[in-house]
C-alpha positions as CSV (number, residue, x, y, z in Angstrom):
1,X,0.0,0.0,0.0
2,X,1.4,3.1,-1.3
3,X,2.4,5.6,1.7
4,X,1.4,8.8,-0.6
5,X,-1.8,9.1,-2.9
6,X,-2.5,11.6,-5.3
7,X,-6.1,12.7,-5.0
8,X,-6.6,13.2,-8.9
9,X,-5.8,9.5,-8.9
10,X,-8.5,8.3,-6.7
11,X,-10.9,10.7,-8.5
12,X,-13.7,8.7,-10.4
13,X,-12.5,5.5,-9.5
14,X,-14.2,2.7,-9.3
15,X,-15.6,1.5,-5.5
16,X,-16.0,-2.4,-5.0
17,X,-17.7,-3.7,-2.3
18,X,-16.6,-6.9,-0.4
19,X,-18.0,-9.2,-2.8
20,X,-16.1,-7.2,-5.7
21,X,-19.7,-5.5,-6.7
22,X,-19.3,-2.3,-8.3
23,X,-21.1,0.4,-5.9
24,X,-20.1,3.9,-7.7
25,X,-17.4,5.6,-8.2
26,X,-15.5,8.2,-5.7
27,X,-16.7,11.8,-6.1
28,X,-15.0,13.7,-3.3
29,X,-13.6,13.2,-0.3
30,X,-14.7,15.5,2.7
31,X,-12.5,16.5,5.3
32,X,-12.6,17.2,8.9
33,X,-9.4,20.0,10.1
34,X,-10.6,19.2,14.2
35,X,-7.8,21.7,15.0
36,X,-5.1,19.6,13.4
37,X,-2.4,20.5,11.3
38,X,-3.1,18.0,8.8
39,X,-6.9,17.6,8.0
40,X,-8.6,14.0,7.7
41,X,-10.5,12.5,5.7
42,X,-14.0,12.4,7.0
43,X,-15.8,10.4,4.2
44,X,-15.7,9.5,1.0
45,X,-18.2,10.3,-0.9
46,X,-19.7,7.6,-3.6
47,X,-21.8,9.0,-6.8
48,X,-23.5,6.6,-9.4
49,X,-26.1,7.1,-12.0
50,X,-26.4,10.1,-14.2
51,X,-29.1,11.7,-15.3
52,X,-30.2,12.4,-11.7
53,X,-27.3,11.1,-9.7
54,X,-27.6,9.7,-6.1
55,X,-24.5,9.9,-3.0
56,X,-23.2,8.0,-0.2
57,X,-20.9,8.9,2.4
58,X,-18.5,6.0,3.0
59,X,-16.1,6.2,6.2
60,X,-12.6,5.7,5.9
61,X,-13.2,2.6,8.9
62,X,-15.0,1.0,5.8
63,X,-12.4,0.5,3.4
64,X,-10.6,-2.0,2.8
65,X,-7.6,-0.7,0.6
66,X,-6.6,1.6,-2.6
67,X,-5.2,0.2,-5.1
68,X,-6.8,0.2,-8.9
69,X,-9.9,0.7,-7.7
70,X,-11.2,1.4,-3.8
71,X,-12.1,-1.4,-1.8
72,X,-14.8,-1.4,0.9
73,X,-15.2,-4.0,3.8
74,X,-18.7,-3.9,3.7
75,X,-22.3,-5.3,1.5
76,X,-23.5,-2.7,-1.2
77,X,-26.9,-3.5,0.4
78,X,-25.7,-1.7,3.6
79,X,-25.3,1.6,1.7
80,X,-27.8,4.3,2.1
81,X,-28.0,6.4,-0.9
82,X,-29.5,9.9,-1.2
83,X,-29.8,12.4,-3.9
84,X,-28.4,15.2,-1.6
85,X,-24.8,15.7,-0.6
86,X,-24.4,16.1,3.0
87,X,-22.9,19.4,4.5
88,X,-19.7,19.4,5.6
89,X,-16.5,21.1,6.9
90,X,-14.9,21.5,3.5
91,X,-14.1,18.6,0.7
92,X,-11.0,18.2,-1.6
93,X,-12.5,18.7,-4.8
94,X,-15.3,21.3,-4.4
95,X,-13.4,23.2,-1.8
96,X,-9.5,22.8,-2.3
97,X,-9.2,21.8,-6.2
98,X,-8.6,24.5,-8.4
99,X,-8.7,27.2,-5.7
100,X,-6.5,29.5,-5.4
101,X,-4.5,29.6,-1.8
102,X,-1.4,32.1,-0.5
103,X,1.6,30.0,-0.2
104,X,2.8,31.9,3.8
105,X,6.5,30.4,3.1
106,X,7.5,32.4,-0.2
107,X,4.5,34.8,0.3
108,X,2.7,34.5,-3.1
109,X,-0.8,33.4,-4.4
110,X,-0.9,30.1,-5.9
111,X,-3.7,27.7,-8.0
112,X,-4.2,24.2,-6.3
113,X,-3.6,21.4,-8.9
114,X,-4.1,18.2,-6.9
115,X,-4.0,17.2,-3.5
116,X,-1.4,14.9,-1.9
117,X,-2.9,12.2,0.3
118,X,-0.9,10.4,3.4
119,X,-2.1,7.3,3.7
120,X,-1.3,5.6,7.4
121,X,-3.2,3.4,9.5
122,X,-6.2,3.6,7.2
123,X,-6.9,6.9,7.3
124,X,-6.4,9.8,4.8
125,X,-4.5,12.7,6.1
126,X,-4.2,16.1,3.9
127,X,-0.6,16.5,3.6
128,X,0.3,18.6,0.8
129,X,-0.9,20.8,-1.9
130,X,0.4,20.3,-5.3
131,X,0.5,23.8,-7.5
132,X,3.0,22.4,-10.5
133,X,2.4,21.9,-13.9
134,X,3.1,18.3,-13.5
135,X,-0.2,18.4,-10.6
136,X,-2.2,19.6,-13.3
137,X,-0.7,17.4,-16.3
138,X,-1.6,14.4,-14.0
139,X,-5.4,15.9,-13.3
140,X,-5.8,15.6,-17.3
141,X,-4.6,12.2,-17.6
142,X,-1.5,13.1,-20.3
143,X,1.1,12.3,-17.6
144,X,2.5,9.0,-19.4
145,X,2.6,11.0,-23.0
146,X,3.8,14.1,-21.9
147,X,6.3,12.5,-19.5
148,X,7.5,10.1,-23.0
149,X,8.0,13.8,-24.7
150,X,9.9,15.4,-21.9
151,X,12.6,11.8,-21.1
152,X,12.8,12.1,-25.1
153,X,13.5,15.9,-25.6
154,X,14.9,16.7,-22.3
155,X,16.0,13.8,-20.1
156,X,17.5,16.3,-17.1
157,X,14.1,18.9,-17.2
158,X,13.8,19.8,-13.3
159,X,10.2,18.6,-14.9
160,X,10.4,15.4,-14.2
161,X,12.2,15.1,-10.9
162,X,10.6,18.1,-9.0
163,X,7.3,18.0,-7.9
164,X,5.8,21.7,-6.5
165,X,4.3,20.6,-3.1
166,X,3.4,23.3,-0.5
167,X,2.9,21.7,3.1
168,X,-1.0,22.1,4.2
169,X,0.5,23.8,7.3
170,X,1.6,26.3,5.2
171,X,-1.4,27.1,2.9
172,X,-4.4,29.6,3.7
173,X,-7.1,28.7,1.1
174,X,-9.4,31.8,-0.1
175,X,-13.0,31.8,-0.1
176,X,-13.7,32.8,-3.3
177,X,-17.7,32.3,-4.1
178,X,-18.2,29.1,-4.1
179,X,-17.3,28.0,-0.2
180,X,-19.0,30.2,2.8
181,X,-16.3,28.5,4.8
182,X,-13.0,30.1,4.8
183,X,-10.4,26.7,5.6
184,X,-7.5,27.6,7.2
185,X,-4.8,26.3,9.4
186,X,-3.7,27.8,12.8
187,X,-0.3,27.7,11.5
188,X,-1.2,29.4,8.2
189,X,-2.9,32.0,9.8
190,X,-0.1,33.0,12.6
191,X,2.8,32.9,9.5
192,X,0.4,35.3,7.5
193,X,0.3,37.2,10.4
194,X,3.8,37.7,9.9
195,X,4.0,38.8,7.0
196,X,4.5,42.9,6.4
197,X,1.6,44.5,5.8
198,X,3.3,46.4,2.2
199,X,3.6,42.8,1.1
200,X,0.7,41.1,1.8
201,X,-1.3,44.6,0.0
202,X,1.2,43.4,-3.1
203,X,0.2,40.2,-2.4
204,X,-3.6,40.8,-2.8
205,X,-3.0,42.6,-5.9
206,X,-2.8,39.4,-7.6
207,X,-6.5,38.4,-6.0
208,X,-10.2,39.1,-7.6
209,X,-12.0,41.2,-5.8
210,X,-14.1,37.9,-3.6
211,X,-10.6,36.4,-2.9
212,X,-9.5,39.8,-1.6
213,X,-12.4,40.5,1.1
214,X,-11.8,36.7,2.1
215,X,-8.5,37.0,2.7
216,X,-8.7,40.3,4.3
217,X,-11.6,39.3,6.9
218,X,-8.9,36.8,8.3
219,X,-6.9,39.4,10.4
220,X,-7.3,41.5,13.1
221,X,-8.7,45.3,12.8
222,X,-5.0,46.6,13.4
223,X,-3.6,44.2,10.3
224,X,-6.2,45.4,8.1
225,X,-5.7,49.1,9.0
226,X,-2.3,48.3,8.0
227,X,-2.9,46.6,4.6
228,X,-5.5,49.0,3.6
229,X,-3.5,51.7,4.1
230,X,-0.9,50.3,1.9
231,X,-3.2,49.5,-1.0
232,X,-3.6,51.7,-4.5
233,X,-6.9,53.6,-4.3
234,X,-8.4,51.7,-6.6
235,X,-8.0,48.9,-4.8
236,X,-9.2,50.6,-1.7
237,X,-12.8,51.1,-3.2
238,X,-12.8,48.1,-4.7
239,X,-13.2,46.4,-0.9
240,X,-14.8,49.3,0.6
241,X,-17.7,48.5,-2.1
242,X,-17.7,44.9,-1.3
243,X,-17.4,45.2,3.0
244,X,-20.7,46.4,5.1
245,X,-21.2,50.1,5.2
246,X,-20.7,49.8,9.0
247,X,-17.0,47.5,8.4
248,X,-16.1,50.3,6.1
249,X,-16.4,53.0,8.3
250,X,-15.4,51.4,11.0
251,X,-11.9,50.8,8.8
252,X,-11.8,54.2,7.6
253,X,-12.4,55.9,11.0
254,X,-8.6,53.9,11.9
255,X,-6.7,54.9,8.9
256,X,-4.9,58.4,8.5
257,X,-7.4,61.3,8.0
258,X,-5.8,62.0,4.5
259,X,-5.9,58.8,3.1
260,X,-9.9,58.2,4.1
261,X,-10.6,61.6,2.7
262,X,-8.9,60.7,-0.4
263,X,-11.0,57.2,-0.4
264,X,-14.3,59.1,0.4
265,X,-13.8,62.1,-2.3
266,X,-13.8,58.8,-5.0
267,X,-16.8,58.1,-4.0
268,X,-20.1,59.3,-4.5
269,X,-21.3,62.1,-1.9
270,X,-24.4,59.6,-0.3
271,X,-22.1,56.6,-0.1
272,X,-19.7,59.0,1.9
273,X,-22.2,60.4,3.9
274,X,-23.6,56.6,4.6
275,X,-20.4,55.5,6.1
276,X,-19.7,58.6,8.1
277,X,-22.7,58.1,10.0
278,X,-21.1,54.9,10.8
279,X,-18.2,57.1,12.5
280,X,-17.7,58.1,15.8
281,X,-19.0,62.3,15.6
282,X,-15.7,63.6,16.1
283,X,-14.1,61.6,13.3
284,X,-17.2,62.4,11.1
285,X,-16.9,66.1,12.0
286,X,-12.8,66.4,11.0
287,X,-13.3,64.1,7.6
288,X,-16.0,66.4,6.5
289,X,-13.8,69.7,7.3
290,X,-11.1,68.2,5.2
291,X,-13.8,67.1,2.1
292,X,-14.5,70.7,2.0
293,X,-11.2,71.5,1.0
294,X,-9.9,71.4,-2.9
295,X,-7.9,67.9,-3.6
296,X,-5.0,69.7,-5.1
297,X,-4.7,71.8,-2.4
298,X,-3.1,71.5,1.3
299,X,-5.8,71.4,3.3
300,X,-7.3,68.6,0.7
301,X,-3.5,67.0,1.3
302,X,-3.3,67.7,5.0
303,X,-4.0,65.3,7.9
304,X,-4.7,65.7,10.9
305,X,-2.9,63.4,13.2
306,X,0.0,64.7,14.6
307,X,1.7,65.1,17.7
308,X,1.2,68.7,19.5
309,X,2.2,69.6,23.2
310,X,1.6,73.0,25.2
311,X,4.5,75.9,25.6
312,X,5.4,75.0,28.9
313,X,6.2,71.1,27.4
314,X,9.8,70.2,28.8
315,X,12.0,67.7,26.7
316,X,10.5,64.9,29.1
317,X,7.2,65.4,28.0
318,X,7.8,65.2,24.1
319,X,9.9,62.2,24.7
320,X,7.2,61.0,27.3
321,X,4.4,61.9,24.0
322,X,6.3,59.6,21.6
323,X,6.6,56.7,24.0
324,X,2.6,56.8,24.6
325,X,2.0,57.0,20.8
326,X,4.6,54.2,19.6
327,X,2.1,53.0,17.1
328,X,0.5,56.4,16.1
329,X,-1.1,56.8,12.8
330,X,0.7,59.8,11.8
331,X,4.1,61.0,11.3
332,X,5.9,61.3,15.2
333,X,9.2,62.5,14.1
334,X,8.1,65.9,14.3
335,X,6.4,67.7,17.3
336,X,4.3,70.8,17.3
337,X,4.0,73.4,20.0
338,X,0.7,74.9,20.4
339,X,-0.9,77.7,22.7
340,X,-4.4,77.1,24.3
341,X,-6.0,78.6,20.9
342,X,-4.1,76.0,19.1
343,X,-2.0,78.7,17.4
344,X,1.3,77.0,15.9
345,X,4.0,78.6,18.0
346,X,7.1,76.5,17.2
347,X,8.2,72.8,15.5
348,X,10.9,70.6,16.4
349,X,12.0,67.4,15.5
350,X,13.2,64.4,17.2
351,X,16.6,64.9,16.1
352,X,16.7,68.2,17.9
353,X,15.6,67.3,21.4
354,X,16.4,63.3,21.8
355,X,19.8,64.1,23.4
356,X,18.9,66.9,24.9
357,X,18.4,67.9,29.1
358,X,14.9,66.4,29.9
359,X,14.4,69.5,31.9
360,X,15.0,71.6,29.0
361,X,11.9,73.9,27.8
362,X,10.8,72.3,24.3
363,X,11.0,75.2,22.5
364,X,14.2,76.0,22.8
365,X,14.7,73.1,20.5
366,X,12.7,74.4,17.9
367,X,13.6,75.2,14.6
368,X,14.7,79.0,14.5
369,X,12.4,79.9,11.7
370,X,8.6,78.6,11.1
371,X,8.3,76.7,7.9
372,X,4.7,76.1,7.1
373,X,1.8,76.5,4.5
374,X,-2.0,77.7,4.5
375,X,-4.8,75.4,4.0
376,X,-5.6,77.6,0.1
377,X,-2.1,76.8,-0.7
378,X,-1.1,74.2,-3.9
379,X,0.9,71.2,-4.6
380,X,3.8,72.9,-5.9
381,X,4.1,75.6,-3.2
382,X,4.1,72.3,-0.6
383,X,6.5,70.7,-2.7
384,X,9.1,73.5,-3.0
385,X,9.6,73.6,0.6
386,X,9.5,70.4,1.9
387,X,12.4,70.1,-1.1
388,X,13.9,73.5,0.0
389,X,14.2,72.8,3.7
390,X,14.6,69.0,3.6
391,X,11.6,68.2,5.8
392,X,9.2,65.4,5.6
393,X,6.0,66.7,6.9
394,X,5.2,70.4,7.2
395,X,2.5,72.3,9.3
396,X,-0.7,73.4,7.3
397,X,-2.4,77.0,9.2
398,X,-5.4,78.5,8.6
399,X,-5.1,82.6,7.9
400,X,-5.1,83.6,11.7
401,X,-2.2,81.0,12.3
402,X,-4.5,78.1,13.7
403,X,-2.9,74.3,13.1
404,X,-5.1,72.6,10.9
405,X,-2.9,69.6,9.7
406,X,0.2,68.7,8.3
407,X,1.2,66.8,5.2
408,X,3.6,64.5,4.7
409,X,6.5,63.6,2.3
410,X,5.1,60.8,0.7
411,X,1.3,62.6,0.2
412,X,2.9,65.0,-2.0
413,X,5.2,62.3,-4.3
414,X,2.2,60.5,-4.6
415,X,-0.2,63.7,-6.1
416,X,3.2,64.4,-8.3
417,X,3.4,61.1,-9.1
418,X,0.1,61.1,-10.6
419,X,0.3,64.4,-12.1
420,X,3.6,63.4,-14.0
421,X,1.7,60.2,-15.0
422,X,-0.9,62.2,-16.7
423,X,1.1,64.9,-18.4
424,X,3.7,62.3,-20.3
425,X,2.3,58.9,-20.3
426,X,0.9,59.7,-24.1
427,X,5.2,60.0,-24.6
428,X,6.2,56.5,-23.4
């Protein structure tokens, strides 16, 4: 008895019953994960007629062995038959064949072939996933003549000694329409974890749009914030249109400011008004202060997370700030010193007061001269001196000095970017 079994092998084989009467022929296999690493097979599932086709579940207990054909330990006349297919936790060939899954070792998305099988102890244990061109040869039935072809034209070809196996442990299978169950290991799910959000965005790239909200309703709010914000905006509405108009806001209420206003000004204004009332007021209250302002302009650039203290703030308490906003949304190299009115009275950096006397007044750290822009200002203006003075965020004030915002380095290349796009892509 062969210690691994190709699934594609097994499928539509014939199934014998202890007197060597034919009963059907194999269908599918369901499977049962139970928490284990390495799902097993549950039952396999019998079909015979056509026209209108009847099933049987068969338990693995009641086979005898696998060999040419599938041999059962039991009478025919002791098989219950039904024209319905019971439910169950996922199967190999409706659930696993042909799907598409993201490999968490080389972090890419990958189409299922065939299914490797480990046979012990007479049970079926789902122990690999086979994504090669020689898995999907085999599924076709042209394995002996295209093998011939390949040991006549090229004896060495990596074809014929490599097979492409991915460990189940390390496969997360995507729900993509045709399963409500999303099968995944605990393994699969912690390495995916893992992964950086900027690659798992690049990795969903290569996803439809169903495969995409799957995958992305497996992690945590704090991953997805993290992924979403590293998506194109195309992309971004894409799954916006596809989640709940309360998921949606609730994502876009934990992303930067700028980057949901940008999302929100693509769409139409009642969609954006729907998921703002999904917001918390305050957050509804600053998106819709920054939708009022021109795209091309900084306050339509600008957001508003940043880091501010008072004027009495000592170098302790800026340092004291960072700590207590390690994960903060916005950009925490830079600190702003405000008055009670909010009026920008001075900006340093980190650079400027890390080293410094924690007793030390913050502003004395501050740059000598105030670098900022007003909300009516445009792209280029911003541009010009964040070049000029080397900076990577600047302060955006309103006309009676009031911080509104600040925008960031990579908000401007982005808009420039895109404007560069437009202006010469009819040259390349």
């Amino acid at each position: 008895m062969r210690l691994f079994i190709n699934f594609s092998e097994l499928l539509g084989q014939d199934v014998v019953d202890v007197h060597n009467r034919r009963v059907g022929a194999l269908q599918d296999i369901s499977m049962h994960s139970n928490d284990e690493v390495f799902p097993r097979a549950g039952s396999f599932i019998v079909r015979k007629g056509f026209g209108r086709p009847l099933y049987a579940e068969i338990p693995p207990g009641d086979v005898q062995d696998i060999t040419d054909k599938i041999e059962l330990k039991i009478d025919r006349r002791t098989i219950k038959f039904q024209r319905q297919l019971l439910p169950c936790e996922f199967s190999l060939c409706r659930h696993i064949l042909d799907q598409q899954v993201v490999d968490t070792n080389d972090q890419k998305v990958v189409r299922v072939n065939d299914v490797h099988l480990l046979h012990v102890d007479n049970q079926l244990y789902l122990a690999h996933v086979d994504v090669g061109l020689r898995g999907l040869i085999r599924r076709l039935g042209w394995t002996r003549f295209v093998d011939g072809c390949v040991r006549l034209c090229a004896p060495d070809s990596s074809y014929l000694q490599q097979d492409e196996f991915i460990s189940w442990k390390n496969v997360h299978v995507l729900a993509a329409g045709r399963t409500t169950n999303v099968i995944r290991s605990d393994v699969a799910r912690k390495k995916l974890a893992r992964i950086p959000a900027a690659e798992l965005a690049d990795i969903m790239e290569d996803l439809n749009v169903f495969e995409k909200l799957s995958l992305f309703k497996t992690f945590n709010a704090d991953m997805q914030r993290r992924i979403f914000a590293d998506m194109t905006p195309q992309e971004k509405g894409e799954l916006a249109d596809h989640l709940t108009d309360e998921e949606a806001g609730s994502l876009l209420e934990n992303i930067p400011a700028d980057e949901a206003t940008d999302l929100l000004h693509s769409l139409s204004k009642e969609k954006a008004l729907q998921l703002m009332r999904y917001m918390h007021s305050e957050t509804s209250k600053k998106l819709r202060r920054l939708l009022g302002f021109a795209q091309d302009s900084a306050g339509g650039l600008m957001t508003t997370e940043y880091l501010s203290v008072g004027e009495e703030a000592r170098v302790k308490d800026a340092v004291q700030k960072l700590k207590e906003n390690a994960d903060y949304l916005g950009n925490i190299f830079f600190v702003y010193i405000v008055d009670p009115q909010n009026r920008l009275v001075g900006m340093t950096s980190l650079r400027r007061f890390i080293n410094e006397d924690p007793e030390r007044p913050l502003l004395e750290t501050c740059y000598p001269k105030e670098i900022f822009v007003r909300t009516d200002d445009g792209v280029e203006e911003v541009a010009l001196l964040l070049e000029k003075y080397k900076f990577s965020s600047i302060p955006v004030l309103s006309d009676d000095g009031v911080l509104q915002g600040v925008i960031t380095i990579d908000d401007i290349l982005e808009v420039l970017i895109s404007l560069a796009w437009k202006k010469y892509k009819d040259q390349l």
